[in-house]
Structure formats: C-alpha cells, structure tokens
N, CA, C and O atoms as a Tripos MOL2 file, in Angstrom:
@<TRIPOS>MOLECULE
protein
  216   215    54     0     0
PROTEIN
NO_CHARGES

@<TRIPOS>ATOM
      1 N          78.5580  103.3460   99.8190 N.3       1 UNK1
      2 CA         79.5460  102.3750   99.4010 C.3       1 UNK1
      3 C          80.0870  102.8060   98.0480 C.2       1 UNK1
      4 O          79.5200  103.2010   97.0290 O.2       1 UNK1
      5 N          81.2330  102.6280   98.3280 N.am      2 UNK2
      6 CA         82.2370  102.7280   96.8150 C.3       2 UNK2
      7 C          82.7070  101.8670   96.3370 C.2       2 UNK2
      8 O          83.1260  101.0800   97.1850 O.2       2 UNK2
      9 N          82.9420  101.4550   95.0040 N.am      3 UNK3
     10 CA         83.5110  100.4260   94.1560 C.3       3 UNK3
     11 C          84.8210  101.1570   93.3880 C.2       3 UNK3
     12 O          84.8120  102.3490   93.0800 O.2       3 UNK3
     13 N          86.0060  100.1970   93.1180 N.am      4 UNK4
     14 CA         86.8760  101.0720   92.6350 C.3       4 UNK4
     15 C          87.8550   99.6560   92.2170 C.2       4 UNK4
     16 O          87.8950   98.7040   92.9970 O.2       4 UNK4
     17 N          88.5470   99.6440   91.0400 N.am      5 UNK5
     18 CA         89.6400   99.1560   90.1890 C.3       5 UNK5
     19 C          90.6260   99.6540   90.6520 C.2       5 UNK5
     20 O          90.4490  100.7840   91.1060 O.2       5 UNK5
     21 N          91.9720   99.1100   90.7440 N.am      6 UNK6
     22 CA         93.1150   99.6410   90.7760 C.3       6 UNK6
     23 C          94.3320   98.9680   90.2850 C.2       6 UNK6
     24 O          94.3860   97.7660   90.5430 O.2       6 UNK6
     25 N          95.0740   99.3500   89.7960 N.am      7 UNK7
     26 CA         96.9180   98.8340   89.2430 C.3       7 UNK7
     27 C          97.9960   99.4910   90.0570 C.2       7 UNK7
     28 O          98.1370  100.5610   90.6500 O.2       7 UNK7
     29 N          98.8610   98.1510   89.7860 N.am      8 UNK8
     30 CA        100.5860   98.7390   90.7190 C.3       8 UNK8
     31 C         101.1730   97.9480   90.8890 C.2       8 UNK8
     32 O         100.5090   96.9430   90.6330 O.2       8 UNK8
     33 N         102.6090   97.5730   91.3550 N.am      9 UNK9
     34 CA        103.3860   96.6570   91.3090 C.3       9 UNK9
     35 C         103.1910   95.5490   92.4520 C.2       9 UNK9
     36 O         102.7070   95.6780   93.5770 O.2       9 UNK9
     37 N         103.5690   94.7410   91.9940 N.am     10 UNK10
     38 CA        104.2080   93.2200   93.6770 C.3      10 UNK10
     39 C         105.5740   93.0410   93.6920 C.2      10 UNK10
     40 O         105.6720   92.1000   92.9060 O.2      10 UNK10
     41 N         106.3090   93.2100   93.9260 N.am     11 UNK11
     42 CA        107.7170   93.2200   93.3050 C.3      11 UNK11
     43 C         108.3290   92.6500   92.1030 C.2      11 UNK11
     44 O         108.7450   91.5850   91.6460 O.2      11 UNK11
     45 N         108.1230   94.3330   91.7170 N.am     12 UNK12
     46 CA        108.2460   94.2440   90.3250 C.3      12 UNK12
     47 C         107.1900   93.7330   89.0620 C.2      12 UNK12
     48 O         107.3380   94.0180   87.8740 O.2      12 UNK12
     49 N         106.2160   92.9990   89.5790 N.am     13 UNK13
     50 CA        105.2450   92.2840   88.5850 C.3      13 UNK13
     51 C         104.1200   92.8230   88.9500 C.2      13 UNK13
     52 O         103.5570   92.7680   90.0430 O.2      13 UNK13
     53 N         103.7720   93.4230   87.8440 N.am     14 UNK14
     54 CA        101.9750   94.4890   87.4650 C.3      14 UNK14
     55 C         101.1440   93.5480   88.1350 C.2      14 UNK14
     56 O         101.1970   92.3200   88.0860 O.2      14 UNK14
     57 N         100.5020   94.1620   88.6600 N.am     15 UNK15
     58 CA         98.5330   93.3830   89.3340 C.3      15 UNK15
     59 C          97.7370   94.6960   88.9780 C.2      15 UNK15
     60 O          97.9410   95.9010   88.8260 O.2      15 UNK15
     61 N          96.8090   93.8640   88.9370 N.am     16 UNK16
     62 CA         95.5900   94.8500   89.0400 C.3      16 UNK16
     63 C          94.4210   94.0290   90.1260 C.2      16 UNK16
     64 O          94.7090   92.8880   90.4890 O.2      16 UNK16
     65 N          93.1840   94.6340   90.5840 N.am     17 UNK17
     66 CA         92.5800   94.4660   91.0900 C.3      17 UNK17
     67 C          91.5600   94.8540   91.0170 C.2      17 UNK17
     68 O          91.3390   95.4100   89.9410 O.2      17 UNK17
     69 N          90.5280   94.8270   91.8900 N.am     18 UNK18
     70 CA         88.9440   95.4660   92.5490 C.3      18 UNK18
     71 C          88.4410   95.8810   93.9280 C.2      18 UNK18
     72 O          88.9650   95.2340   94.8340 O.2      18 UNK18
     73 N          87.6390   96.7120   94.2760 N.am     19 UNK19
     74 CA         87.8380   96.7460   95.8540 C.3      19 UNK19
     75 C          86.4430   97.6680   95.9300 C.2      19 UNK19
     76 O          86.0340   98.1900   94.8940 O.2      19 UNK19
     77 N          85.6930   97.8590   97.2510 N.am     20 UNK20
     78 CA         85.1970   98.0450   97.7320 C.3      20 UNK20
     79 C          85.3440   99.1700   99.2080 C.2      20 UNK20
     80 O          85.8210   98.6960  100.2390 O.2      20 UNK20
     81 N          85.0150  100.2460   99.1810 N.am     21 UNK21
     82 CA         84.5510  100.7600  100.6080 C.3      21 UNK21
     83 C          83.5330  101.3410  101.4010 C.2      21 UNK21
     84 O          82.7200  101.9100  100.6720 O.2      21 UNK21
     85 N          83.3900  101.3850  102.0120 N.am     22 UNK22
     86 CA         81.7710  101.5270  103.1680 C.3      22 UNK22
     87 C          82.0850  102.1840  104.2390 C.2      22 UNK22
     88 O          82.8840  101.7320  105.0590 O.2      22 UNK22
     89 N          81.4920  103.3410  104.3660 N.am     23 UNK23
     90 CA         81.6330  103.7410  105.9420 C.3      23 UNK23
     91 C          80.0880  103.3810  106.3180 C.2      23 UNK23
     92 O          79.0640  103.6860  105.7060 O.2      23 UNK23
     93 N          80.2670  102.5490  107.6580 N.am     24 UNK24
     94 CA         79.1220  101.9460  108.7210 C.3      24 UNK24
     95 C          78.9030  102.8600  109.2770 C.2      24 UNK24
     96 O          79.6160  103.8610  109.3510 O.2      24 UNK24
     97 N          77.2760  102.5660  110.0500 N.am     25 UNK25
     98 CA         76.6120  103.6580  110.7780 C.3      25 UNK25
     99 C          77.4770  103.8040  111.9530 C.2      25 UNK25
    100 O          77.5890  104.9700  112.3310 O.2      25 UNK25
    101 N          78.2040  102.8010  112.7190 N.am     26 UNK26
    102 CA         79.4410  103.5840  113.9640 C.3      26 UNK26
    103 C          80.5230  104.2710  113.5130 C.2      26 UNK26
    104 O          81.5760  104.1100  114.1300 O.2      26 UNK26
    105 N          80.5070  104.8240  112.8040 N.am     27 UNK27
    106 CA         81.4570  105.9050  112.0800 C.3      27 UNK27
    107 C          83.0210  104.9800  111.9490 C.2      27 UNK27
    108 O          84.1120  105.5330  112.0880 O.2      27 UNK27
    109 N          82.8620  103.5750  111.6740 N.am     28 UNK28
    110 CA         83.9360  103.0690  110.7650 C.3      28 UNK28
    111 C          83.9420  102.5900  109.8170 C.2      28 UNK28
    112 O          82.8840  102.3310  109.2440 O.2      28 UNK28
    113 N          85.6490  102.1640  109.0730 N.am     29 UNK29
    114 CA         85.0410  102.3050  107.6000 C.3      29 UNK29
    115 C          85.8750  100.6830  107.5090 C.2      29 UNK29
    116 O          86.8490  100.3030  108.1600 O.2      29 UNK29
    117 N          84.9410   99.8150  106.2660 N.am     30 UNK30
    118 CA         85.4460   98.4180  105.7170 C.3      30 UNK30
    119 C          85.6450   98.9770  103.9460 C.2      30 UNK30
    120 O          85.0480   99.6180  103.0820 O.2      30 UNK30
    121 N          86.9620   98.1900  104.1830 N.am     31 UNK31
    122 CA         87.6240   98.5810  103.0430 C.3      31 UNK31
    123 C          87.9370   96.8470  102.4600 C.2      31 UNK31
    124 O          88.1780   95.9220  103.2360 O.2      31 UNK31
    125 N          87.8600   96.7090  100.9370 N.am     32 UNK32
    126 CA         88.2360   95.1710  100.8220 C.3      32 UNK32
    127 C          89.4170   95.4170   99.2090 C.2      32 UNK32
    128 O          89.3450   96.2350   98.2910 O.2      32 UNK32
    129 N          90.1610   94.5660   99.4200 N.am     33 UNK33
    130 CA         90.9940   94.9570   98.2350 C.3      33 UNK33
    131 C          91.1090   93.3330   97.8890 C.2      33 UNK33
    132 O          91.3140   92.4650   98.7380 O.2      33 UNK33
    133 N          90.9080   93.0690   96.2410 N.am     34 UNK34
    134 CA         90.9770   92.0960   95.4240 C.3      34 UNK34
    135 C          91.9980   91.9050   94.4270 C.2      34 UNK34
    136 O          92.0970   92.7270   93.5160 O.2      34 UNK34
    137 N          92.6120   91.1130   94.4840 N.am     35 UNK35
    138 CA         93.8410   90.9690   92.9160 C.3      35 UNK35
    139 C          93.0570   89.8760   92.4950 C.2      35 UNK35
    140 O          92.5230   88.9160   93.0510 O.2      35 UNK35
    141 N          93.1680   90.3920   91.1240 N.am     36 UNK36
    142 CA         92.4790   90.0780   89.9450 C.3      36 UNK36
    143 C          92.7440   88.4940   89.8890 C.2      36 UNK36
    144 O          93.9130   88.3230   89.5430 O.2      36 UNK36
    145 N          91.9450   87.0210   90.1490 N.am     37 UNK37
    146 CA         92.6260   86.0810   90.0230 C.3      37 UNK37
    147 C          93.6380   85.4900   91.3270 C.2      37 UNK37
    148 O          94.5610   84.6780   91.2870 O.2      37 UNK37
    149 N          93.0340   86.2800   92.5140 N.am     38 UNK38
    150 CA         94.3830   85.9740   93.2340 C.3      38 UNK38
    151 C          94.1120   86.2660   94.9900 C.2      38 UNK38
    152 O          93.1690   85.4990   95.1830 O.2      38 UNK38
    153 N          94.3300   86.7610   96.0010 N.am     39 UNK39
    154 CA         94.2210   87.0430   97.6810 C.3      39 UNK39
    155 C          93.4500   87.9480   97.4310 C.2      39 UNK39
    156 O          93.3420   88.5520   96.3640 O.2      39 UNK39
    157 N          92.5740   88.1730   98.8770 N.am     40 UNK40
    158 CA         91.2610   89.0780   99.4380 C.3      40 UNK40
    159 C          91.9250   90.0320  100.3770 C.2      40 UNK40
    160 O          92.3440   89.3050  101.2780 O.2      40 UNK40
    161 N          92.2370   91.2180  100.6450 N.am     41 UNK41
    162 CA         92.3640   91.8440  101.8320 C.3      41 UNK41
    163 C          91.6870   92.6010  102.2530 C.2      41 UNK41
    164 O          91.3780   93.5700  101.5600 O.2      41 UNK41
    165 N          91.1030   92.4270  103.7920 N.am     42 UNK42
    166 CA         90.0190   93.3340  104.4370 C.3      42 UNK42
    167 C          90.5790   94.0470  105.2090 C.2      42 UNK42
    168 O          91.5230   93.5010  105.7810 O.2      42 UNK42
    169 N          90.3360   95.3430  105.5440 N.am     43 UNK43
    170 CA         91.1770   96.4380  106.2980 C.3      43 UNK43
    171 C          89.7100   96.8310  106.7970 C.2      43 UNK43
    172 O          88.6600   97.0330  106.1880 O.2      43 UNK43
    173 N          90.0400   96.8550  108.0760 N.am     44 UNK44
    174 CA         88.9640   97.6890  109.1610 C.3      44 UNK44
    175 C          89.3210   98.5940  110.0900 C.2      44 UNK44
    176 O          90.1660   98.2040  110.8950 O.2      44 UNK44
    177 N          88.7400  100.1700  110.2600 N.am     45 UNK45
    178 CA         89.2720  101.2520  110.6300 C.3      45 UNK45
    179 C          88.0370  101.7750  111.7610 C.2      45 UNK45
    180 O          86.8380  101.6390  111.5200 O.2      45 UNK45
    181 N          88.4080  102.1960  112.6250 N.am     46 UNK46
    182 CA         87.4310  103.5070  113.2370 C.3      46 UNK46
    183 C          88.8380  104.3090  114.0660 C.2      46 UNK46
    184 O          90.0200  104.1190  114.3540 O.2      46 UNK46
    185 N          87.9840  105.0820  114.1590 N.am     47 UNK47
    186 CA         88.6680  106.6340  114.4740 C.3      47 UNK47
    187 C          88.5390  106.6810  116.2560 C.2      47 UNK47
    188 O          87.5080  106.4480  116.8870 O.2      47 UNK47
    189 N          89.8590  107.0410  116.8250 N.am     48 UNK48
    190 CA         90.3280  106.5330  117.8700 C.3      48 UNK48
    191 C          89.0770  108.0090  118.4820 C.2      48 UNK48
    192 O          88.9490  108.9700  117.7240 O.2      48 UNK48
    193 N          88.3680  107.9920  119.6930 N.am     49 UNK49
    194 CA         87.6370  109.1210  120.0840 C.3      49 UNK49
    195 C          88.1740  110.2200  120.7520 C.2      49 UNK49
    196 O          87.5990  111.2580  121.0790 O.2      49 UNK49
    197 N          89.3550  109.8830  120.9250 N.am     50 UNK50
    198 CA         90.5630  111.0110  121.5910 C.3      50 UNK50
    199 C          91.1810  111.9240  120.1490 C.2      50 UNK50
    200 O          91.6890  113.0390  120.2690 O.2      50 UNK50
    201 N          91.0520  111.3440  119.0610 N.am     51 UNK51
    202 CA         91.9000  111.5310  117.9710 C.3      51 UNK51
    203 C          90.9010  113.4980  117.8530 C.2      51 UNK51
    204 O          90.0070  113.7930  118.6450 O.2      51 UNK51
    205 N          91.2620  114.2120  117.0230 N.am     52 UNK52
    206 CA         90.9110  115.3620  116.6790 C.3      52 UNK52
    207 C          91.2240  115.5110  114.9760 C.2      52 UNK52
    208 O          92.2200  114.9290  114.5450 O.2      52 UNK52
    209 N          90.4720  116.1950  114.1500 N.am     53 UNK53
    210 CA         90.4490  116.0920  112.9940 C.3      53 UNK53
    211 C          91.4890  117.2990  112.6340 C.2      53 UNK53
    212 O          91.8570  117.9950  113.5810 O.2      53 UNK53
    213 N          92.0590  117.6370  111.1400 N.am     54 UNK54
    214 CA         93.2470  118.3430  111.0480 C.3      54 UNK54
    215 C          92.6590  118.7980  109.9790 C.2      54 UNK54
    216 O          93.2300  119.6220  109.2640 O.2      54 UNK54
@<TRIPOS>BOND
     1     1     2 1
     2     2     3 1
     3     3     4 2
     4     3     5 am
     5     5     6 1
     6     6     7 1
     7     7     8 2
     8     7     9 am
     9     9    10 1
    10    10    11 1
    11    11    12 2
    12    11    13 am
    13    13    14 1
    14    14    15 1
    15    15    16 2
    16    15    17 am
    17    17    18 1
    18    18    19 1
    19    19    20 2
    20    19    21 am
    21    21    22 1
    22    22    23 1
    23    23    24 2
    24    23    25 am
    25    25    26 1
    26    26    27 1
    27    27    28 2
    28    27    29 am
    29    29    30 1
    30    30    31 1
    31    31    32 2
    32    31    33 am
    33    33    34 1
    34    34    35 1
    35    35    36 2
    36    35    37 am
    37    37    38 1
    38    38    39 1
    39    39    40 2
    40    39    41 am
    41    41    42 1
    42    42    43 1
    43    43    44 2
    44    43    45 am
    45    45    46 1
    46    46    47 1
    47    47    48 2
    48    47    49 am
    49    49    50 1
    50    50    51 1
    51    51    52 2
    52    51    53 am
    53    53    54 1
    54    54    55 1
    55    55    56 2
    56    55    57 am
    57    57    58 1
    58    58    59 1
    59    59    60 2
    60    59    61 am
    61    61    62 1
    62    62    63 1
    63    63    64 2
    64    63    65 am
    65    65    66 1
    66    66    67 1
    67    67    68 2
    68    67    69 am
    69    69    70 1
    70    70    71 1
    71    71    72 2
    72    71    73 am
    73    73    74 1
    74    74    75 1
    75    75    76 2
    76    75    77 am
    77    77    78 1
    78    78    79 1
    79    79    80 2
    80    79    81 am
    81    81    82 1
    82    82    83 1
    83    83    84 2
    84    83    85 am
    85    85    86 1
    86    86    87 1
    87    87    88 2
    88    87    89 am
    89    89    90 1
    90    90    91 1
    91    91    92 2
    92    91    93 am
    93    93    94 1
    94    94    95 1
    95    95    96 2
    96    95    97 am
    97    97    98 1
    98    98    99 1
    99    99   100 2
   100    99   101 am
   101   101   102 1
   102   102   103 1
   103   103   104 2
   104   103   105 am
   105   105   106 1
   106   106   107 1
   107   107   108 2
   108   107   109 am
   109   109   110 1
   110   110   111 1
   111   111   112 2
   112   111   113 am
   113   113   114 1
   114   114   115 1
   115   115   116 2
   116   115   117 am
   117   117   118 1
   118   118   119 1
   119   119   120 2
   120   119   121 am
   121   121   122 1
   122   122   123 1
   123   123   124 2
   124   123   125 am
   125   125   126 1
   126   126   127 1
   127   127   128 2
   128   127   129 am
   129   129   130 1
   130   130   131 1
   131   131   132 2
   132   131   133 am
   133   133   134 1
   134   134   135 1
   135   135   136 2
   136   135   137 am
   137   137   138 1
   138   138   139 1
   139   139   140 2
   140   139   141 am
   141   141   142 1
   142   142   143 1
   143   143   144 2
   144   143   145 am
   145   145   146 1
   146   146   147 1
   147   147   148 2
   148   147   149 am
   149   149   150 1
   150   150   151 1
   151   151   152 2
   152   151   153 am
   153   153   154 1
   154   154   155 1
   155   155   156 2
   156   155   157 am
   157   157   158 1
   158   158   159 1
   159   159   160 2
   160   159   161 am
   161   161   162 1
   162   162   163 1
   163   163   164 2
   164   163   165 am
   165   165   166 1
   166   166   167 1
   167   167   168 2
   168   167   169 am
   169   169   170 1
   170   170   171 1
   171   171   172 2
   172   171   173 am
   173   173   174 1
   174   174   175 1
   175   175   176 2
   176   175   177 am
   177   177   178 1
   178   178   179 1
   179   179   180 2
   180   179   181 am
   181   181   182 1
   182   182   183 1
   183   183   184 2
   184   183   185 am
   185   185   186 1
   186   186   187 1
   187   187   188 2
   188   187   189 am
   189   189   190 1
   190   190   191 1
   191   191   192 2
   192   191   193 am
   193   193   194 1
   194   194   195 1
   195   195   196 2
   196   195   197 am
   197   197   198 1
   198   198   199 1
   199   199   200 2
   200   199   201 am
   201   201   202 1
   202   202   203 1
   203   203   204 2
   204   203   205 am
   205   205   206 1
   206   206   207 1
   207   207   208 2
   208   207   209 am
   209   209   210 1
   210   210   211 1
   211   211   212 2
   212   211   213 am
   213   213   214 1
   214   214   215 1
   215   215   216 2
@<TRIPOS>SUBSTRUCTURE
     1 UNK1         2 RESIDUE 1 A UNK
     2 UNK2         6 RESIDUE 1 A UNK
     3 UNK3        10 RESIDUE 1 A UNK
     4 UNK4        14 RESIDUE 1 A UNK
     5 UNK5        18 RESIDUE 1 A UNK
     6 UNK6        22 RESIDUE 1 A UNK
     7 UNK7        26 RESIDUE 1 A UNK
     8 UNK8        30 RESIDUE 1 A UNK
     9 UNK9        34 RESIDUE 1 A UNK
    10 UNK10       38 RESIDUE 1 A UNK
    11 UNK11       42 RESIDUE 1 A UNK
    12 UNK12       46 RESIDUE 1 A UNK
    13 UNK13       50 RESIDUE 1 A UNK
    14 UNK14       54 RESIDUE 1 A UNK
    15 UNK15       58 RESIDUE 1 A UNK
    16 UNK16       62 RESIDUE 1 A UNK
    17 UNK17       66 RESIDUE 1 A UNK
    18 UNK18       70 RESIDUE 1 A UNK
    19 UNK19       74 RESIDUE 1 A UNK
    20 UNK20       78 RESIDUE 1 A UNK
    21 UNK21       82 RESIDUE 1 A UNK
    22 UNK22       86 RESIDUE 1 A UNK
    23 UNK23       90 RESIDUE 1 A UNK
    24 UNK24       94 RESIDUE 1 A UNK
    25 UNK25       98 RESIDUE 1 A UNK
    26 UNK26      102 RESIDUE 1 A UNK
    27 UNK27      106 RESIDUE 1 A UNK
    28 UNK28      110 RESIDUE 1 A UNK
    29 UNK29      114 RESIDUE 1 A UNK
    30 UNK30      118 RESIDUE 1 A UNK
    31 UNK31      122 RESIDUE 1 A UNK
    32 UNK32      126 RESIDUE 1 A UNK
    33 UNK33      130 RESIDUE 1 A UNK
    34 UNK34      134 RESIDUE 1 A UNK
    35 UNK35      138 RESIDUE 1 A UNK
    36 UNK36      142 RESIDUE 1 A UNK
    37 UNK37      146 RESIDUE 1 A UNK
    38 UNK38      150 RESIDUE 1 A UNK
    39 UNK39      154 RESIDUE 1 A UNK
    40 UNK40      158 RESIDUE 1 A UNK
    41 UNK41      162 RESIDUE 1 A UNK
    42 UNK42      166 RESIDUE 1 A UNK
    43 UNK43      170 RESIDUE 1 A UNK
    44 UNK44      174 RESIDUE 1 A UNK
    45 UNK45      178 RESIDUE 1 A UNK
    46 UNK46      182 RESIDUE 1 A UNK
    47 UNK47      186 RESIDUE 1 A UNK
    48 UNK48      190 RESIDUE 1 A UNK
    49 UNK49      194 RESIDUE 1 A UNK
    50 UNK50      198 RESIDUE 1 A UNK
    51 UNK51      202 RESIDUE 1 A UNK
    52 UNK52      206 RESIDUE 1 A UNK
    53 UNK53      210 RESIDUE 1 A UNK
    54 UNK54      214 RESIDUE 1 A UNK
C-alpha cells in the first residue's frame, strides 16, 4: 500500500488532497482519492485477462 498527497485545479480553483493505493492479492488495484475538507473517490481496477502487457 501507498499513501500519497496531491494538488491541481477544479475549474480553475486549487485543491489539494490525500489518497491511498493497494494492489489486492487478485491482481487488482483500490485506489482512493481525498480533497482536503471535501468528496471521497474510490476507483477500482483489474486487468481484463485477454489484455497483454506492452
């Protein structure tokens, strides 16, 4: 698991945040993104088994 801060715009108006990621033992990954004071977003990924790496 990783922890990580980040900054960037909302239109036009600075945020910053906090966030989190994890790759799980079924080889997908939870990702969580925080604004500082403000909405939660959870993004959940796995890797399609047809897909091929590049």
């Amino acid at each position: 698991m990783v922890f990580f801060t980040w900054a960037g715009f909302d239109e036009m108006d600075e945020v910053t945040g906090y966030g989190s990621a994890e790759l799980l033992d079924n080889g997908s990954i939870h990702i969580t993104f925080a604004y500082h004071n403000g909405d939660e977003a959870i993004l959940k990924a796995k890797r399609d088994p047809s897909s091929t790496a590049f």
